[in-house]
mmCIF entry with sequence, helices, sheets and N, C-alpha, C, O atoms, coordinates in Angstrom:
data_MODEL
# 
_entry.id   MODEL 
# 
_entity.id                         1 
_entity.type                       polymer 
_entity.pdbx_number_of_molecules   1 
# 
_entity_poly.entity_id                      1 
_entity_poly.type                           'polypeptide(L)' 
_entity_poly.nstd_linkage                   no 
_entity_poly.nstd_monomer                   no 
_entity_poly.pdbx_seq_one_letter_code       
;(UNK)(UNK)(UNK)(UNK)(UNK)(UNK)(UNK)(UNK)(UNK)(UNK)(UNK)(UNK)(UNK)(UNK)(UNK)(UNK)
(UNK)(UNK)(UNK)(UNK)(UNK)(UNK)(UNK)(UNK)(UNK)(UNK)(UNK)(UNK)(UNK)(UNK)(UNK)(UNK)
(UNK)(UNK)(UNK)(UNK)(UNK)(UNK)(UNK)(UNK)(UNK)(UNK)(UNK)(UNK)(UNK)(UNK)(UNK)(UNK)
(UNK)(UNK)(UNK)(UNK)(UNK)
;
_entity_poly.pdbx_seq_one_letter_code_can   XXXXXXXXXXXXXXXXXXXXXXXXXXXXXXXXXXXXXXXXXXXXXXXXXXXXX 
_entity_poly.pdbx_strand_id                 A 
# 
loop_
_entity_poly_seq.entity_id 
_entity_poly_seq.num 
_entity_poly_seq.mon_id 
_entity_poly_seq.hetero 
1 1  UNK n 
1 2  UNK n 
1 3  UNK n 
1 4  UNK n 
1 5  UNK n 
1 6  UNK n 
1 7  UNK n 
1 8  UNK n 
1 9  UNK n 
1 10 UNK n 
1 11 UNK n 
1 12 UNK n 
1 13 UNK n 
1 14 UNK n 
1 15 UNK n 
1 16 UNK n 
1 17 UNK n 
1 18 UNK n 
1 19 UNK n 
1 20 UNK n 
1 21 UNK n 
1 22 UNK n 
1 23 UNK n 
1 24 UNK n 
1 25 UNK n 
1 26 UNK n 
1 27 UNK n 
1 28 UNK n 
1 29 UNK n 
1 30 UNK n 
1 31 UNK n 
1 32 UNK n 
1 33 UNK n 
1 34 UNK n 
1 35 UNK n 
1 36 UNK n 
1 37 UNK n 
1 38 UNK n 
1 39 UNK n 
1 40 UNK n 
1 41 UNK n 
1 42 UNK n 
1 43 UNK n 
1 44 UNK n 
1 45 UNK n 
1 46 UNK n 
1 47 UNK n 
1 48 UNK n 
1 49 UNK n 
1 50 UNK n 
1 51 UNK n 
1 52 UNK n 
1 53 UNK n 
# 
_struct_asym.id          A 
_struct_asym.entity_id   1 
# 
_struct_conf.conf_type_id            HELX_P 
_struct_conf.id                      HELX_P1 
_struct_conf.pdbx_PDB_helix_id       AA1 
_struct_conf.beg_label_comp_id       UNK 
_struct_conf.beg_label_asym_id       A 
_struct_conf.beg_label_seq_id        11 
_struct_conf.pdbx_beg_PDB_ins_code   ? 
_struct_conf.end_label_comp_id       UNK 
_struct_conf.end_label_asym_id       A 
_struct_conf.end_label_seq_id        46 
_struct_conf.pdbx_end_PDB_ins_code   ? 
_struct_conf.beg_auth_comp_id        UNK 
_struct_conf.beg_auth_asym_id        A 
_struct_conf.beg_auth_seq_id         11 
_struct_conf.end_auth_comp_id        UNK 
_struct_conf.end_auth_asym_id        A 
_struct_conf.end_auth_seq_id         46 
_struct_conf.pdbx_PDB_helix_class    1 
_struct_conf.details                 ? 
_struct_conf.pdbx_PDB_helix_length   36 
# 
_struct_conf_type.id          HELX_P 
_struct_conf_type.criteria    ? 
_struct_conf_type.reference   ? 
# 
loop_
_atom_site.group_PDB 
_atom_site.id 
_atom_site.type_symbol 
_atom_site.label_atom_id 
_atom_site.label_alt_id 
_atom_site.label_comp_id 
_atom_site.label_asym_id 
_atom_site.label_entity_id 
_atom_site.label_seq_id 
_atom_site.pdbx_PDB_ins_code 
_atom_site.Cartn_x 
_atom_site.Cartn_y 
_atom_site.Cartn_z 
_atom_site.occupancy 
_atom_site.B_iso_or_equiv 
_atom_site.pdbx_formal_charge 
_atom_site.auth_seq_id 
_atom_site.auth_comp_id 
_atom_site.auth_asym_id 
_atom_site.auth_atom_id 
_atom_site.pdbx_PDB_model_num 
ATOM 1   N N  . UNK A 1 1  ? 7.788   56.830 25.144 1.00 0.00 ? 1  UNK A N  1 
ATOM 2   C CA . UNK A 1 1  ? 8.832   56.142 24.403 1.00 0.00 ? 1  UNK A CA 1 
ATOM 3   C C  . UNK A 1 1  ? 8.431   56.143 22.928 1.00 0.00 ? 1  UNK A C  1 
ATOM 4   O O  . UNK A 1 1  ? 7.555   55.369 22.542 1.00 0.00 ? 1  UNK A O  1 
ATOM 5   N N  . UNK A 1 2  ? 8.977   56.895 22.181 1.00 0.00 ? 2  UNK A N  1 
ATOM 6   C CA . UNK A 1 2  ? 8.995   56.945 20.662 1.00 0.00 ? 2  UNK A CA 1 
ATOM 7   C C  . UNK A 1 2  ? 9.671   55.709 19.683 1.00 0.00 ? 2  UNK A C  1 
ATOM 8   O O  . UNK A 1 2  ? 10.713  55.078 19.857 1.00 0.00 ? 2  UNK A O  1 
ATOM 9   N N  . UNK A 1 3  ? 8.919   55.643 18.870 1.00 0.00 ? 3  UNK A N  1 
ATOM 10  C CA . UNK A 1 3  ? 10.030  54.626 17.694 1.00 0.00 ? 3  UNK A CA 1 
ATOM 11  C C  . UNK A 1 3  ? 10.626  55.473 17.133 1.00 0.00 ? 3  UNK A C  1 
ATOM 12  O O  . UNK A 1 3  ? 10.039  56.351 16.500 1.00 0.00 ? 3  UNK A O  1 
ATOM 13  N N  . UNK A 1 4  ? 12.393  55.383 17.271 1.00 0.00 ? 4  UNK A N  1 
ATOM 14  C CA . UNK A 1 4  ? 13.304  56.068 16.682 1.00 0.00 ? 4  UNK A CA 1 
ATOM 15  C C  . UNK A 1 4  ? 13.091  55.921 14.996 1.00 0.00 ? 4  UNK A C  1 
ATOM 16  O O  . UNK A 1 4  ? 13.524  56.858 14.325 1.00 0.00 ? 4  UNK A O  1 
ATOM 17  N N  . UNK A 1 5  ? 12.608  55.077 14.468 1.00 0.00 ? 5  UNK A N  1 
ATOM 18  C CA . UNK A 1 5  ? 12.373  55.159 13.031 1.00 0.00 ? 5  UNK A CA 1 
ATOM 19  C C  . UNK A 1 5  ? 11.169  55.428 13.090 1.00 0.00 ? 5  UNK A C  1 
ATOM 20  O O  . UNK A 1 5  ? 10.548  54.592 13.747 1.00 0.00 ? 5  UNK A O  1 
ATOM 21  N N  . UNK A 1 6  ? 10.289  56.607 12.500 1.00 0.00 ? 6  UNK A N  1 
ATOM 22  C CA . UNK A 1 6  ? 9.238   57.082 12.078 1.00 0.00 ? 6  UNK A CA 1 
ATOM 23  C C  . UNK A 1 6  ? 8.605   56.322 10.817 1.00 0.00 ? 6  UNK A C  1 
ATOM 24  O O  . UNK A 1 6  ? 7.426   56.401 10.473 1.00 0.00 ? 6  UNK A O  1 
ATOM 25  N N  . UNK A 1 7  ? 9.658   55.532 10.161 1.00 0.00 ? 7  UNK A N  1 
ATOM 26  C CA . UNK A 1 7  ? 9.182   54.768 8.968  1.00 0.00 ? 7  UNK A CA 1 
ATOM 27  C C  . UNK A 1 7  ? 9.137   53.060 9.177  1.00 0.00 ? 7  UNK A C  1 
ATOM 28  O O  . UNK A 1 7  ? 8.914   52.135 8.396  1.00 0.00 ? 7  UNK A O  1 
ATOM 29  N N  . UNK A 1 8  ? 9.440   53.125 10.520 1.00 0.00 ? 8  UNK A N  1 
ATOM 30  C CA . UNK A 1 8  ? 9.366   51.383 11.084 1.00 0.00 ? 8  UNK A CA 1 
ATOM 31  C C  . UNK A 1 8  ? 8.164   50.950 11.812 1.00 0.00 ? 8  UNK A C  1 
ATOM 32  O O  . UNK A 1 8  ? 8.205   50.681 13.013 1.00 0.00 ? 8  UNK A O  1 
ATOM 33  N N  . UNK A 1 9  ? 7.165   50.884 11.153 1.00 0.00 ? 9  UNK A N  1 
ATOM 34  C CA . UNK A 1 9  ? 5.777   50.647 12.119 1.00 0.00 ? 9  UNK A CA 1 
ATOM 35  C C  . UNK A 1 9  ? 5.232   48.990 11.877 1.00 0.00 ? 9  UNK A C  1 
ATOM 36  O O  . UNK A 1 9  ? 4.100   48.659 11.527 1.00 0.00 ? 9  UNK A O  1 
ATOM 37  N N  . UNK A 1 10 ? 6.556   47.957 12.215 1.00 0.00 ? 10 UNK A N  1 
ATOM 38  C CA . UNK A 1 10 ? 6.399   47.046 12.196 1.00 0.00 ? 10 UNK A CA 1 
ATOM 39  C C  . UNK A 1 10 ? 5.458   46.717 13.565 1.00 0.00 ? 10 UNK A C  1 
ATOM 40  O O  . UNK A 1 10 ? 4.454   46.054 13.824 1.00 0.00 ? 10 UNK A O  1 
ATOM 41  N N  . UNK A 1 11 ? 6.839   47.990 14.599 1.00 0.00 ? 11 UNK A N  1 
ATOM 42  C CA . UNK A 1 11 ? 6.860   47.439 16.254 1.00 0.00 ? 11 UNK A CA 1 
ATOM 43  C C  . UNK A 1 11 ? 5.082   48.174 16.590 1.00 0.00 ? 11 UNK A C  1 
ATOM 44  O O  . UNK A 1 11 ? 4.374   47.824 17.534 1.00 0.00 ? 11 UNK A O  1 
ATOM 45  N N  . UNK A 1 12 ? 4.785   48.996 15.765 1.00 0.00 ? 12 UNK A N  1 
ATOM 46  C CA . UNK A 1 12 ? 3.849   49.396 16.264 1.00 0.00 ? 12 UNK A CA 1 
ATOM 47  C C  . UNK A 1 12 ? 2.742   48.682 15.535 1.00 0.00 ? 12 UNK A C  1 
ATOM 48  O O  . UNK A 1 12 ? 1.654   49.161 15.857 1.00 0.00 ? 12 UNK A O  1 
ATOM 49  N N  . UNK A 1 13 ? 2.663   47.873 14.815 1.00 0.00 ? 13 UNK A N  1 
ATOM 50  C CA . UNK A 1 13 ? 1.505   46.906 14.208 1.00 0.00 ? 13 UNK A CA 1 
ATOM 51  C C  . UNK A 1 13 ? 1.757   46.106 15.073 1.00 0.00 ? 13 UNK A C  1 
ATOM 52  O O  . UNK A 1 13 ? 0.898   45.903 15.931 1.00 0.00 ? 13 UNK A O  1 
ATOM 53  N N  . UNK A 1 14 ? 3.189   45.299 15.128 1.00 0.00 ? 14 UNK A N  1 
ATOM 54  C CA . UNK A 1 14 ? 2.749   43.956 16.405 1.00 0.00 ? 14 UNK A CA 1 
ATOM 55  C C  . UNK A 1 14 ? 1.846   44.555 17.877 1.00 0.00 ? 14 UNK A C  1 
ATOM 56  O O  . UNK A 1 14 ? 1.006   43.781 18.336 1.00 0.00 ? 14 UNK A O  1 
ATOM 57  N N  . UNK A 1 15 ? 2.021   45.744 18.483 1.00 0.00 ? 15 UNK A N  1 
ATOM 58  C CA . UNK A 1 15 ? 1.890   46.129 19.887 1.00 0.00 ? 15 UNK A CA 1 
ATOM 59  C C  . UNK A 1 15 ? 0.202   46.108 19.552 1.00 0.00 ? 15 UNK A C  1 
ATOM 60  O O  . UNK A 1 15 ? -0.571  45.271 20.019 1.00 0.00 ? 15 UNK A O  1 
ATOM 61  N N  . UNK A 1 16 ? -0.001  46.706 19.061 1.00 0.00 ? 16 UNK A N  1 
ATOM 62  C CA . UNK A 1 16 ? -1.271  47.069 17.984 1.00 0.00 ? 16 UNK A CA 1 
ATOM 63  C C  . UNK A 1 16 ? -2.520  45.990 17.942 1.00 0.00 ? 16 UNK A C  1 
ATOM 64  O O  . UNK A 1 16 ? -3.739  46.124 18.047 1.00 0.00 ? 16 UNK A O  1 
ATOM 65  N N  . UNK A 1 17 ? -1.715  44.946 17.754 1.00 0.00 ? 17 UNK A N  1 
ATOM 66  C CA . UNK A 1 17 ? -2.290  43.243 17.138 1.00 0.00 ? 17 UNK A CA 1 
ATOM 67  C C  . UNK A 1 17 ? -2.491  42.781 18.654 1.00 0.00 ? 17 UNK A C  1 
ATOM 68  O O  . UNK A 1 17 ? -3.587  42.501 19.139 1.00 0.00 ? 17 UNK A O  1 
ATOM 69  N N  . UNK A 1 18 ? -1.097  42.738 19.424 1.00 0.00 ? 18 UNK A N  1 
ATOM 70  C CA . UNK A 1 18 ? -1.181  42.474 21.106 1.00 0.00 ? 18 UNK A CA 1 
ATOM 71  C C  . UNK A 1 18 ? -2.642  43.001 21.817 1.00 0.00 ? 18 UNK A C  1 
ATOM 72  O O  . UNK A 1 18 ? -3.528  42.303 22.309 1.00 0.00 ? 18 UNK A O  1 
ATOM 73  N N  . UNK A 1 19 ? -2.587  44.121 21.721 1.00 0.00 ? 19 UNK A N  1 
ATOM 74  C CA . UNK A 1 19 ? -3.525  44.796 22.116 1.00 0.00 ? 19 UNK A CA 1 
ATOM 75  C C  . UNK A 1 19 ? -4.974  44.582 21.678 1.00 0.00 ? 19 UNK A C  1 
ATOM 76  O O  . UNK A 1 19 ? -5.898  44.426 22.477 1.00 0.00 ? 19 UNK A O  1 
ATOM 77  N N  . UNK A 1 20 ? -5.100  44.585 20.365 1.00 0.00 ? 20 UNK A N  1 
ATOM 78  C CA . UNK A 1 20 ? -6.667  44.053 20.220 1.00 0.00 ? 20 UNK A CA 1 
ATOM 79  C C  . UNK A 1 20 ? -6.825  42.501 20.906 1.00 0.00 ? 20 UNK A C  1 
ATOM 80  O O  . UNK A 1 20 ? -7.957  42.097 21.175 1.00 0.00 ? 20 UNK A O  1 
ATOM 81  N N  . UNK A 1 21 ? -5.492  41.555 21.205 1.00 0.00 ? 21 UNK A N  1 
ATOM 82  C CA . UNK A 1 21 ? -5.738  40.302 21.237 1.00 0.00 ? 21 UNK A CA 1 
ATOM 83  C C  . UNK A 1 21 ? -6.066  40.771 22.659 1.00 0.00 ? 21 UNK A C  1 
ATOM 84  O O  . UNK A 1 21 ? -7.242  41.040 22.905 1.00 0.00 ? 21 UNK A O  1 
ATOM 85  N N  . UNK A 1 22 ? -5.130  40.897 23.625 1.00 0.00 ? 22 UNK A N  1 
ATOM 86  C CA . UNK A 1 22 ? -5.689  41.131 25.075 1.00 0.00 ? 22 UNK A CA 1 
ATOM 87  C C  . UNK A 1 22 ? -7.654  41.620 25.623 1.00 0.00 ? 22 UNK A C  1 
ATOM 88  O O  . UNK A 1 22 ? -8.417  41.151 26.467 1.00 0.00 ? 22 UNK A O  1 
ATOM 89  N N  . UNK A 1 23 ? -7.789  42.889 24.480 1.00 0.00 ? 23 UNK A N  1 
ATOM 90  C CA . UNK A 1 23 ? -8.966  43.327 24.502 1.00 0.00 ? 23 UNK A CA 1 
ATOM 91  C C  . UNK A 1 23 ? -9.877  42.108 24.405 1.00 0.00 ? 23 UNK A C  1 
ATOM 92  O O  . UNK A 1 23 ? -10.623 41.645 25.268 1.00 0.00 ? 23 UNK A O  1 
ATOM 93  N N  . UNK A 1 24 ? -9.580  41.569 22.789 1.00 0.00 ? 24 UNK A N  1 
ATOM 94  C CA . UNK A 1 24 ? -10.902 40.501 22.425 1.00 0.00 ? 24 UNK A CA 1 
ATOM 95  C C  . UNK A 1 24 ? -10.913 39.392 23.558 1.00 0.00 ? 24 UNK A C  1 
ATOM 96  O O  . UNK A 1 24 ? -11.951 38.756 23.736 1.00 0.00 ? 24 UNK A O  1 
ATOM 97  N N  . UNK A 1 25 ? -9.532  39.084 24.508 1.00 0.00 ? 25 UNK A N  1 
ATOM 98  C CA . UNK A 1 25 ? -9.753  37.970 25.493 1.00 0.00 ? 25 UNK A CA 1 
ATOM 99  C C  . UNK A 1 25 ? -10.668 38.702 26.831 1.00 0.00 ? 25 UNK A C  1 
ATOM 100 O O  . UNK A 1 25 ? -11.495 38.039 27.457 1.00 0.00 ? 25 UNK A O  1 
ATOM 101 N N  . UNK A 1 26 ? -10.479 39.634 27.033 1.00 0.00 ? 26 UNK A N  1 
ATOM 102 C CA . UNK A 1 26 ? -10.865 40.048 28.295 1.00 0.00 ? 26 UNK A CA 1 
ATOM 103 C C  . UNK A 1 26 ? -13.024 40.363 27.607 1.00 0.00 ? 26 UNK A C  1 
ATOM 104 O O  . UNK A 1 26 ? -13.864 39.975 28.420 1.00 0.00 ? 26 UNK A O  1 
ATOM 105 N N  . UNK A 1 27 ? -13.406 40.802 26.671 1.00 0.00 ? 27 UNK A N  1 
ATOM 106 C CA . UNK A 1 27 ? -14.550 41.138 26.417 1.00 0.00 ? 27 UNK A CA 1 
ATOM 107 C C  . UNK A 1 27 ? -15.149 39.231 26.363 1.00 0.00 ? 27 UNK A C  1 
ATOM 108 O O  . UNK A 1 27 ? -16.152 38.742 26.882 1.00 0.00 ? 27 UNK A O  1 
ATOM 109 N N  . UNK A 1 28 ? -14.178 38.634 25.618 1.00 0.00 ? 28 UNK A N  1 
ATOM 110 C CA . UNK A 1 28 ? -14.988 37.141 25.727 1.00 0.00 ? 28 UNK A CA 1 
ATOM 111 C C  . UNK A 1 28 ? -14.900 36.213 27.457 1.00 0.00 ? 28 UNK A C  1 
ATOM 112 O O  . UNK A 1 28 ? -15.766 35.439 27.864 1.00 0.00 ? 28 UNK A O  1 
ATOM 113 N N  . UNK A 1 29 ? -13.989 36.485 27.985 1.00 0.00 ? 29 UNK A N  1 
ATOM 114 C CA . UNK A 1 29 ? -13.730 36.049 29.339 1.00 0.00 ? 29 UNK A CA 1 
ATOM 115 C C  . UNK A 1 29 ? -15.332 37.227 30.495 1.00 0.00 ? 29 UNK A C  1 
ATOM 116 O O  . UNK A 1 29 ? -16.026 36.946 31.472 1.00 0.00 ? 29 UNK A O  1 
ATOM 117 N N  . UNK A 1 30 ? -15.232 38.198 29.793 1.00 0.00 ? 30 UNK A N  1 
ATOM 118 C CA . UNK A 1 30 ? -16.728 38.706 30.630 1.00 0.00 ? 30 UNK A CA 1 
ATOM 119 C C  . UNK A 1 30 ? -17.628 38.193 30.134 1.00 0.00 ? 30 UNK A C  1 
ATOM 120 O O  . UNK A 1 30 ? -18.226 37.599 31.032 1.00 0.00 ? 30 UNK A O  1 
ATOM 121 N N  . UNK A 1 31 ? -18.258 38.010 28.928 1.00 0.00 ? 31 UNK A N  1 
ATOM 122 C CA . UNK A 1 31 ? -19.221 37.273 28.528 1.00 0.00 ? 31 UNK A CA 1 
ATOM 123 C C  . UNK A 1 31 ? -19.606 36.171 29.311 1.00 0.00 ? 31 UNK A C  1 
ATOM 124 O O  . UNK A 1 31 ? -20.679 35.883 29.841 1.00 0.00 ? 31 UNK A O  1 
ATOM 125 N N  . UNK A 1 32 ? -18.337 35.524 29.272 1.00 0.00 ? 32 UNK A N  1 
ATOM 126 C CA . UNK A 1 32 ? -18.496 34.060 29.703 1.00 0.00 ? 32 UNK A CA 1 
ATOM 127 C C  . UNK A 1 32 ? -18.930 34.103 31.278 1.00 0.00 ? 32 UNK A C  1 
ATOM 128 O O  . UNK A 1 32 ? -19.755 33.308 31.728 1.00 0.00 ? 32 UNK A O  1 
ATOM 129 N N  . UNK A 1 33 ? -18.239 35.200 32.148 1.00 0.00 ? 33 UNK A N  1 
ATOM 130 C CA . UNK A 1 33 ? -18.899 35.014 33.358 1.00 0.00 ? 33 UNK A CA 1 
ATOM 131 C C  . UNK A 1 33 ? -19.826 36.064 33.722 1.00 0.00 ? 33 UNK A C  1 
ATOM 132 O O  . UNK A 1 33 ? -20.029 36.374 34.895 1.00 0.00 ? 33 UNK A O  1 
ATOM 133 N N  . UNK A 1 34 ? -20.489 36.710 32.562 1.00 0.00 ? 34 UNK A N  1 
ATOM 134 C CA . UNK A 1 34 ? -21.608 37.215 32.991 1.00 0.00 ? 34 UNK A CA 1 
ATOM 135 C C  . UNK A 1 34 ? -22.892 36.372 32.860 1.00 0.00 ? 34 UNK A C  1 
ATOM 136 O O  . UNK A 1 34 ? -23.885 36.428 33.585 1.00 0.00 ? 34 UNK A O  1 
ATOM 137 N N  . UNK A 1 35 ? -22.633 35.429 31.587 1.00 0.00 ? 35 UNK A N  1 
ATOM 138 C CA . UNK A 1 35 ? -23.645 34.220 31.088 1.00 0.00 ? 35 UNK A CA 1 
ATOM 139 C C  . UNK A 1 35 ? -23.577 32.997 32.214 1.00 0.00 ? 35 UNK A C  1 
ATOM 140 O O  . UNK A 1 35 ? -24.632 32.385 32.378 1.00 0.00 ? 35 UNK A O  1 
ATOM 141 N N  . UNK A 1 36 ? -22.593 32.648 32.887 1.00 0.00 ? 36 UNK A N  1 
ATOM 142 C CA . UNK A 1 36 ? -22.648 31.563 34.033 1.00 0.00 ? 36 UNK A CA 1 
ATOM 143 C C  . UNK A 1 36 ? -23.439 32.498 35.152 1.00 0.00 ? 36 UNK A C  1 
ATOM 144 O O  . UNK A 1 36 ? -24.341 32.171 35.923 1.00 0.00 ? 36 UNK A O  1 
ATOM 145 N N  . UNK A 1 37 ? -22.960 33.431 35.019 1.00 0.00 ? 37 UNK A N  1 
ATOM 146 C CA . UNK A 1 37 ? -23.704 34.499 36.419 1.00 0.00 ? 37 UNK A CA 1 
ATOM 147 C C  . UNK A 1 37 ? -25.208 34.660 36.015 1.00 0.00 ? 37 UNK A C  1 
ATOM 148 O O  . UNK A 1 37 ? -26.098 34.565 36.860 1.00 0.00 ? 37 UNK A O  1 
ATOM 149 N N  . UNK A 1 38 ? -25.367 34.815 35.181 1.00 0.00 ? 38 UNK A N  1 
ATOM 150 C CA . UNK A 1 38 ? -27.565 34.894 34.870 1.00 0.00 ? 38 UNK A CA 1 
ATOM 151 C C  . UNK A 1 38 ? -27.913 33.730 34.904 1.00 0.00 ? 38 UNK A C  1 
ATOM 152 O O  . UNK A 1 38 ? -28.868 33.562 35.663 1.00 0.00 ? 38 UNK A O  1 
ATOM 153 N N  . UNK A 1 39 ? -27.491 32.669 34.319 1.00 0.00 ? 39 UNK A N  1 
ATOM 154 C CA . UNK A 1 39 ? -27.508 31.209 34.098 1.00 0.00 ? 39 UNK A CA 1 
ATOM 155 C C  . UNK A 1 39 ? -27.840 30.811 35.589 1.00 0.00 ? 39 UNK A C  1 
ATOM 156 O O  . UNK A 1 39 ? -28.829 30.160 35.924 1.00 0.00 ? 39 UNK A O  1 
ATOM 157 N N  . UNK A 1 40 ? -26.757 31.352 36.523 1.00 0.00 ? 40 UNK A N  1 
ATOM 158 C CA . UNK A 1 40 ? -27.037 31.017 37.951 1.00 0.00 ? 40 UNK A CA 1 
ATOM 159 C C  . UNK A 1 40 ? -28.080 31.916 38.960 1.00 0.00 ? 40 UNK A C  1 
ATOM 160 O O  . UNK A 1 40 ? -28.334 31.664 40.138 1.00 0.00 ? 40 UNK A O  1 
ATOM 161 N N  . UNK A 1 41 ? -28.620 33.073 38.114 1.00 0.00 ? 41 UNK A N  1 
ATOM 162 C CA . UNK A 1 41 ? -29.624 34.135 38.780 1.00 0.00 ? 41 UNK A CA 1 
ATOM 163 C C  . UNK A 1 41 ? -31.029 32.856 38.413 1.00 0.00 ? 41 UNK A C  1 
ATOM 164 O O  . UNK A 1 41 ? -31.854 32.413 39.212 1.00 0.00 ? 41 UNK A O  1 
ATOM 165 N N  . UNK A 1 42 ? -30.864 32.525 36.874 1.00 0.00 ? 42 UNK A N  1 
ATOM 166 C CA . UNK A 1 42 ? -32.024 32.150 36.301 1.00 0.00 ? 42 UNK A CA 1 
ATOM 167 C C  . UNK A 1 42 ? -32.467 30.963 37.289 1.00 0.00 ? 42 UNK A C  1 
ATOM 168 O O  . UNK A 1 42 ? -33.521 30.881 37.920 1.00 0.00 ? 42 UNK A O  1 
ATOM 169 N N  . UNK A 1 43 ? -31.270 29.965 37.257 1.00 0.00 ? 43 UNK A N  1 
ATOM 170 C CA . UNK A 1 43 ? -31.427 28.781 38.262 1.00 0.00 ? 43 UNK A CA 1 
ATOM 171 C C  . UNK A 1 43 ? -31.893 29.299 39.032 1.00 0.00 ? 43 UNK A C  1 
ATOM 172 O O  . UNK A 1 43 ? -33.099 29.196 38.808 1.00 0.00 ? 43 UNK A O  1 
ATOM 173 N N  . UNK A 1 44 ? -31.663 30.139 40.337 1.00 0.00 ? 44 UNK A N  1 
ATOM 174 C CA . UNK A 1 44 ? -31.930 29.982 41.542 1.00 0.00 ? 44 UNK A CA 1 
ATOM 175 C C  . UNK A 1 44 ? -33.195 31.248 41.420 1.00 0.00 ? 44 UNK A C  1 
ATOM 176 O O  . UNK A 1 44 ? -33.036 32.176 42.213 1.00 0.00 ? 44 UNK A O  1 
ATOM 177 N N  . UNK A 1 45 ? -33.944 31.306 40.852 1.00 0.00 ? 45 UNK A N  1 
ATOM 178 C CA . UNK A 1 45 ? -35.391 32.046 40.802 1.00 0.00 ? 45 UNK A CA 1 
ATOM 179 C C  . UNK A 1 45 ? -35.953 31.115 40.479 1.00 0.00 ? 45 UNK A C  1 
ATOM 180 O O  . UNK A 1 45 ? -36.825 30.981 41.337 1.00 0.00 ? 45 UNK A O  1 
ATOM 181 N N  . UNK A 1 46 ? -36.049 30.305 39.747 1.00 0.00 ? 46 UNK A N  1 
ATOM 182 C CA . UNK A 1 46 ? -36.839 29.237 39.318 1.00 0.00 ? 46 UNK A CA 1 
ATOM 183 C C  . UNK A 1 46 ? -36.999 27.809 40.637 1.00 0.00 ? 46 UNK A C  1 
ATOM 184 O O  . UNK A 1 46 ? -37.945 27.057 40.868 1.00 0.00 ? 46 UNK A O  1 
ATOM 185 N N  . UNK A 1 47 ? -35.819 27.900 41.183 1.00 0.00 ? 47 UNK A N  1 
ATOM 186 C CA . UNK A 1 47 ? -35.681 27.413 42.313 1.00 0.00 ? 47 UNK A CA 1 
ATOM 187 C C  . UNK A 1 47 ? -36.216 28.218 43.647 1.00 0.00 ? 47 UNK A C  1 
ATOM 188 O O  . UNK A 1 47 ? -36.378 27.591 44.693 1.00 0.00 ? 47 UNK A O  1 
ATOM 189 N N  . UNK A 1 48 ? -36.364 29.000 43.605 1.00 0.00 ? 48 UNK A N  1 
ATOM 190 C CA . UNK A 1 48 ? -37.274 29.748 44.482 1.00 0.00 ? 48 UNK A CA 1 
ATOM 191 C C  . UNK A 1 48 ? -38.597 30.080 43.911 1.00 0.00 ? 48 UNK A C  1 
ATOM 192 O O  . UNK A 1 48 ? -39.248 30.683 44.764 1.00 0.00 ? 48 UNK A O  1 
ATOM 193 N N  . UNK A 1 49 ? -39.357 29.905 42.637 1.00 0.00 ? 49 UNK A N  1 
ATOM 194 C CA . UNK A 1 49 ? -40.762 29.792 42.347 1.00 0.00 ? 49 UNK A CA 1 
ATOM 195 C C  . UNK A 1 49 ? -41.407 28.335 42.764 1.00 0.00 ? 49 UNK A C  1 
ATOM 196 O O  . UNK A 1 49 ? -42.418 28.099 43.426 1.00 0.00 ? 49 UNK A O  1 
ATOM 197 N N  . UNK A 1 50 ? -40.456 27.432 42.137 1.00 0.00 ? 50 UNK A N  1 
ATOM 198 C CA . UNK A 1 50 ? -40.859 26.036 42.487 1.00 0.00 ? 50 UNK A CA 1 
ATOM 199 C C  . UNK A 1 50 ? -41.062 26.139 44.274 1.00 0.00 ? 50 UNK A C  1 
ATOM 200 O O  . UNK A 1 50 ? -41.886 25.278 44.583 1.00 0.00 ? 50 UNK A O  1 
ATOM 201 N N  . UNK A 1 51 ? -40.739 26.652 45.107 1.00 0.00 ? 51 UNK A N  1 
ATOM 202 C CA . UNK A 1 51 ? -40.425 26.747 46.513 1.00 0.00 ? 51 UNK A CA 1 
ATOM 203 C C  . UNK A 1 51 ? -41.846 27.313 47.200 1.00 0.00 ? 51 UNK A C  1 
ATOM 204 O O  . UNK A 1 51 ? -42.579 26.958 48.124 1.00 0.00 ? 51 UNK A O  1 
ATOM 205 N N  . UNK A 1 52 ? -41.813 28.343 46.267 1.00 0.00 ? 52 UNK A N  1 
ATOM 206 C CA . UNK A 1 52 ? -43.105 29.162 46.796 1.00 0.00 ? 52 UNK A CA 1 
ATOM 207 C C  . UNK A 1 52 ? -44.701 28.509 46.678 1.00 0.00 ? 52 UNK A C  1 
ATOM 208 O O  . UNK A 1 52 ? -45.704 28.759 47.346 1.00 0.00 ? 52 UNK A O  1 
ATOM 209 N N  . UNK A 1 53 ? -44.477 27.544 45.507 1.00 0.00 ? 53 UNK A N  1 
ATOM 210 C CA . UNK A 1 53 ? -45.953 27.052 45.382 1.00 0.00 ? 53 UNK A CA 1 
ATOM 211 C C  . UNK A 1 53 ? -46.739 26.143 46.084 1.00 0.00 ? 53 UNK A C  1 
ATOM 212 O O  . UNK A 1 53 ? -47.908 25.952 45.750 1.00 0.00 ? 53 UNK A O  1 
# 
């Protein structure tokens, strides 16, 4: 699907803007559950050293 105006790149700055916003949510939404996910590796090793001694 083309923009019939070649000189109208409003629609294609908003889609543009959409798009980095989706990106930057999905890279901070992994962060966040890769950091609860080690957070919870870290817990439960430390909880299994305390175990072992």
């Amino acid at each position: 699907m083309s923009n019939s105006n070649p000189n109208d790149t409003k629609f294609e700055q908003q889609r543009s803007e959409s798009a980095k916003a989706a990106l930057k949510g999905q890279t901070e939404n992994n962060h966040t559950e890769d950091s609860e996910a080690a957070a919870k590796r870290i817990a439960d090793n430390l909880k299994n050293a305390k175990e072992e001694k």
